[in-house]
N, C-alpha and C positions, 0 to 999 in steps of 0.2 A: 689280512690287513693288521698292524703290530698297531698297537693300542701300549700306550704307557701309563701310570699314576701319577695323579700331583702330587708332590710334596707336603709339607706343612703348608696350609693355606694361613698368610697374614693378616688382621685386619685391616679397615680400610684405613684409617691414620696411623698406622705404625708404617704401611705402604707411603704413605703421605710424608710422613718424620723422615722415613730415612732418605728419600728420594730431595727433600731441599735442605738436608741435612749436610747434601755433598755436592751444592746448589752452588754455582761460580758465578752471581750477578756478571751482565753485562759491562764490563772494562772500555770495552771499545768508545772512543769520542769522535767526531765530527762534527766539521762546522757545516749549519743549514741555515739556508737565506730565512729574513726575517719574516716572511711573507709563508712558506712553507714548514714553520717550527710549529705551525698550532697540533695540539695534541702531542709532541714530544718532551721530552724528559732532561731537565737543564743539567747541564753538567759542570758545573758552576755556578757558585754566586754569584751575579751582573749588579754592579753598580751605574746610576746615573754619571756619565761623564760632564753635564752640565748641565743649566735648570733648567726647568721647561714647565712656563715660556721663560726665555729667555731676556725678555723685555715684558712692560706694564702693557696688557693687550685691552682693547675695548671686548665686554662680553654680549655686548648686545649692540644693534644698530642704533646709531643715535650721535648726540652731538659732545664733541668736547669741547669743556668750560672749566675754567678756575673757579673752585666751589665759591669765595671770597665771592666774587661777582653775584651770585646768587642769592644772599643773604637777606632776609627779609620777603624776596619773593611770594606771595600769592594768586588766586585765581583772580582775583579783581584788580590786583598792580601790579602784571607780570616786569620780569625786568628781560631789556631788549637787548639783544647781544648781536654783534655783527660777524656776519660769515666770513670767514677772512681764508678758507680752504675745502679742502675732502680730503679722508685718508682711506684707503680701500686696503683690504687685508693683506696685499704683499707691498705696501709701499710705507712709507714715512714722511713723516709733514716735514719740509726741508727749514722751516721759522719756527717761530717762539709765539706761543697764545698771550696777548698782551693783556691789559684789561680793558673791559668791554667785548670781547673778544672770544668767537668758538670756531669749531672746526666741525664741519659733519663725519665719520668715521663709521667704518662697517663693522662688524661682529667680527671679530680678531686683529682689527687694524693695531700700528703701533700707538701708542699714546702719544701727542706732541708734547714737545717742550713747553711747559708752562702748568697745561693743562693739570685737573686732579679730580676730576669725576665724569660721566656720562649720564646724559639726562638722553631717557629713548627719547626717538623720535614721533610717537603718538599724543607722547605730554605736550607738545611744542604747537603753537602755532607761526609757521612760515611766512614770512615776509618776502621783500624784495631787497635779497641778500640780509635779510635778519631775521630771529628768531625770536620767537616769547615766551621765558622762561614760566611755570606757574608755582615754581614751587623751588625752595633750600634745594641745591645739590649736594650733599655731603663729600668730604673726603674719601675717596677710594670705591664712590657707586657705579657698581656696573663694571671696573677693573679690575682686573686677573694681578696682580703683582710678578716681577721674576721671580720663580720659581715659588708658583702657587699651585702647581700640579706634584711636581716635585723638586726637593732642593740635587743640586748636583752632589755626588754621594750617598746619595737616597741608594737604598736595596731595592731593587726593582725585580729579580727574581733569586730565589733560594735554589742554592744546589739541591736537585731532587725534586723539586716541582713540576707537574705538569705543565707544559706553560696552555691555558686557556685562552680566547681572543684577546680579554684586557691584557694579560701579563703579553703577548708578543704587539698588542699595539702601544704598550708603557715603554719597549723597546724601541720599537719602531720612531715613537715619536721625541725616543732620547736620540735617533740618527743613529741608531746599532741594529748595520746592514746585518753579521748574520750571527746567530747563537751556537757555542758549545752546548753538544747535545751527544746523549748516549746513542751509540747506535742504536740501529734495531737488532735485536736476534734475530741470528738466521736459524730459522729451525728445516731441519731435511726430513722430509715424509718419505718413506720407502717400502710401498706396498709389494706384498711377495706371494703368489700364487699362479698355478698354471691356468688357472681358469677364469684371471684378469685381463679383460681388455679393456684398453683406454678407452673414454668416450669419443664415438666419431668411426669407431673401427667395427668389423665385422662379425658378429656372435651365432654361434653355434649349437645344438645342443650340446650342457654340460660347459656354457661358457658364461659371466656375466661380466659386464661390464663396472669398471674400477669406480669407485664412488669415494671411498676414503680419501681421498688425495683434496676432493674438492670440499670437504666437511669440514675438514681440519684444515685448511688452507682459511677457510672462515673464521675457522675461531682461533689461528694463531695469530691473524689479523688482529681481529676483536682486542684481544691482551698485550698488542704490541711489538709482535714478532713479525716477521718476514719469512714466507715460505719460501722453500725450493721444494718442490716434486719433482719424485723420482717416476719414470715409467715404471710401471709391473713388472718385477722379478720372476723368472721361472724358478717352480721347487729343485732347487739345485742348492746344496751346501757353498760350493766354492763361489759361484753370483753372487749369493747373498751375501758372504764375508766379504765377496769383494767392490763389493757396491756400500753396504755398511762402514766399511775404512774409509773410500773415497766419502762418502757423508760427513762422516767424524772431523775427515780434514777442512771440509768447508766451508760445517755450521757449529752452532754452539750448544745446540740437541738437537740429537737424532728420535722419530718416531718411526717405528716400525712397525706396516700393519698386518695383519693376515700370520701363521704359520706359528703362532704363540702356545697351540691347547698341549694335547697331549697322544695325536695321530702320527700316523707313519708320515705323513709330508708334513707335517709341522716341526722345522727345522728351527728355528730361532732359537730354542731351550738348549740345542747341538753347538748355535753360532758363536751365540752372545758371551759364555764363558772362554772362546778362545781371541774373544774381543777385551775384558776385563774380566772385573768380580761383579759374578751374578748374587745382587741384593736381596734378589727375591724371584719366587715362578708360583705365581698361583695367589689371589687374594678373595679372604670369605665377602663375596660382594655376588649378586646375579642383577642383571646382566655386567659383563666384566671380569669373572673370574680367572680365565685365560690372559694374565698382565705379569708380564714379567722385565726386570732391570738390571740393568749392569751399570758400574761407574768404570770409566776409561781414563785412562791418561787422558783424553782431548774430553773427556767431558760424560756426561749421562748417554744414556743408549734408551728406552725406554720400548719393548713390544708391547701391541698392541692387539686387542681380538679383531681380527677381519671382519665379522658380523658386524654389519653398519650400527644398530642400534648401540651394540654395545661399546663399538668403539667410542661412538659421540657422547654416549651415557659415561663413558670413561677420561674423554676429554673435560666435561665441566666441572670431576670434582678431583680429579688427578693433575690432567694437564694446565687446565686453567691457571693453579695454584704455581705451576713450576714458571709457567710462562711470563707469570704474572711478578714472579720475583727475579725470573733472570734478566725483563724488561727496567727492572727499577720502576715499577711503577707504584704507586702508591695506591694505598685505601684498601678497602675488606674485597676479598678474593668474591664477597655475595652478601645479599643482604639478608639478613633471618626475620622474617613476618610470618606468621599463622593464619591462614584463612579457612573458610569454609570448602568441603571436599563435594564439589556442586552435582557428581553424577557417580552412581559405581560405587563399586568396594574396593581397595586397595589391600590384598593379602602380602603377608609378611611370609618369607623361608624361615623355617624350624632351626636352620644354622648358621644362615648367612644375613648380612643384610644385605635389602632391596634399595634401590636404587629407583625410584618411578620419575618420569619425569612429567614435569607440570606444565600448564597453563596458565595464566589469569585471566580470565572473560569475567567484567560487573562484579566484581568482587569474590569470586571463587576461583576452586583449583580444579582444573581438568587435565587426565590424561588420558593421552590415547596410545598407550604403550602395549601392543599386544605379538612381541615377540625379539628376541634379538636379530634376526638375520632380515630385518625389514624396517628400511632406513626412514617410512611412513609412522613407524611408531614415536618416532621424534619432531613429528611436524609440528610447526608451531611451541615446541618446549623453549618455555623463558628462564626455568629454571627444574629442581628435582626437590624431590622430597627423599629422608631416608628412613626406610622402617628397622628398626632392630629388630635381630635374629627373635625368633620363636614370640611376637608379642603379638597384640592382637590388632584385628580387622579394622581397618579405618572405611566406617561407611559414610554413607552423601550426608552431607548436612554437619557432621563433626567436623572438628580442624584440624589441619593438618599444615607443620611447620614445612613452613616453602624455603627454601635457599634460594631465592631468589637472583638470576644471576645482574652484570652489571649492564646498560644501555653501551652497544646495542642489542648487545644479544637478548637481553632481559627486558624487561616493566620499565617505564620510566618510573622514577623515583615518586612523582607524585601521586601512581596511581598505587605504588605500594602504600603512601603514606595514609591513604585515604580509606584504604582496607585492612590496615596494623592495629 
């Protein structure tokens, strides 16, 4: 069996620098119904094309009245006004409120003519076909004016914004069916080994079933991408170049897993140079160290260690970061909080740094990291901690900086705020 050396091993953000150093944000635009843009990325500025509302609306159920009529009103000498209508929220009072004179009106109806405030209707006492006012109605009580939500021209979303429920209902309710929106990256996974079988298929001694495809399918989601999986590559040089080209032309990064270290079937270190310029092959990180890149005319190529854990441990401080900017998305790649190290020791490599990944359970960190090649070691990781090279032992009860990653993958925000 032919065994090879690494190379220089890089650390982990020089790996990092130079890999979204040669980073092609997503270019791609389409337009997405307004209904379907929540959590996508505007790709343009959107201005209001009219105000909204568009007319003086009633904000509350209740009657309209010329304030002028009101005047003086008390609980002991209401003043009596005659029902001369209804307005109900898709319709308009076809007359003019004269004096002496209301309309009853539902929460969004239009304002009649005349009218210039809304007295609810629990102040009121009801008559036969009249009302009793008890009190002043003021100018403009209980009405929305046009464009009191927003004036027409109003910025309603910023190019680059995620748009959230408010920003695609501030559209919506401007009558802007669908938004310019960056695509999603297509990112292509392409796991390569003979001793890959898809999930569903038949296993062997000496055979395990493909688990990368569905790991990274999660978290390219997560950050905004759109996977394509590849089926399992046989250790063959020419499949693998030629299944990696076909990738290259469809997406906007390629992830490559399996066939990275430094063994007689580990072809990728052979591939990836006559695919581009290889940036780098080997990074001081464990689990992870087997990660090598190339940059391509169509784009980044990036292998990946086969070993479940490590790969996933190598998606949330590597790939996350790439995903995350070739999506245009905005905000910190994670969040950095310190908690308590609630069970266990966490030992450090003499040369490398570690990579652990964490928990949050009640206010502490737990990991259950106990090997690369077992995709269990990552259950429940919201996020990682890193140890530098050669430093000391983080036992239970100290703390330990969490990188916390973002919802969903990670902690919601509150429960980091609560433990920070």
């Amino acid at each position: 069996m032919e065994m090879r050396a690494f190379g220089r091993l890089i650390p982990m953000e020089s790996a990092r620098r130079r890999l979204l150093a040669r980073l092609r944000p997503i270019a791609r635009t389409e337009p997405v119904p307004v209904e379907a843009a929540f959590d996508r990325i505007a790709a343009r500025t959107i201005r209001a094309p009219r105000p909204v509302p568009t007319f003086a609306r009633a904000t509350w159920d209740g009657y309209a009245v010329r304030p002028g009529d009101t005047r003086g009103a008390t609980a002991r000498r209401p003043v009596r006004l005659r029902l001369v209508g209804e307005v109900f929220a898709e319709q308009r009072f076809g007359g003019t409120v004269g004096p002496g004179e209301a309309v009853a009106i539902a929460t969004g109806g239009a304002m009649p003519r005349g009218a210039g405030g809304v007295v609810i209707f629990e102040e009121v006492v009801r008559g036969a076909g009249t009302i009793d006012v008890p009190h002043p109605v003021r100018p403009g009580d209980r009405v929305a004016p046009p464009g009191d939500d927003f004036p027409k021209g109003a910025r309603l979303v910023e190019a680059g914004r995620r748009l959230d429920p408010a920003a695609v209902g501030a559209l919506a309710a401007a009558g802007i069916p669908t938004v310019p929106c960056y695509a999603r990256p297509i990112v292509a996974v392409v796991p390569n080994g003979n001793e890959l079988v898809p999930p569903g298929g038949a296993v062997r001694p000496g055979t395990i079933y493909e688990s990368n495809n569905a790991t990274l399918a999660g978290v390219i989601t997560a950050f905004g991408g759109e996977p394509r999986l590849y089926a399992p590559v046989p250790d063959d040089p020419a499949a693998i170049e030629r299944t990696l080209r076909a990738a290259l032309r469809a997406a906007d990064l390629v992830l490559a897993t399996g066939g990275s270290s430094v063994g007689e079937h580990d072809l990728l270190p052979r591939v990836l140079p006559r695919l581009g310029r290889l940036l780098f092959h080997g990074i001081a990180v464990r689990p992870g160290k087997p990660t090598l890149a190339a940059a391509t005319d169509r784009g980044l190529l990036l292998g990946l260690p086969g070993h479940p854990s490590s790969c996933l441990a190598n998606s949330f401080w590597l790939v996350g970061p790439l995903l995350r900017r070739l999506a245009r998305r905005p905000g910190p790649d994670w969040t950095d909080v310190a908690v308590p190290l609630g069970a266990g020791r966490l030992d450090p490599s003499p040369t490398m740094a570690t990579v652990v990944p964490l928990a949050l359970r009640n206010g502490r960190a737990y990991t259950t990291y106990h090997g690369s090649s077992s995709i269990s070691s990552m259950a429940g990781a919201q996020g990682f901690a890193v140890l530098p090279p050669g430093g000391r032992p983080v036992r239970a009860g100290a703390r330990v900086m969490g990188h916390w990653l973002p919802p969903p993958l990670g902690p919601a925000v509150a429960d980091l705020g609560a433990n920070g």
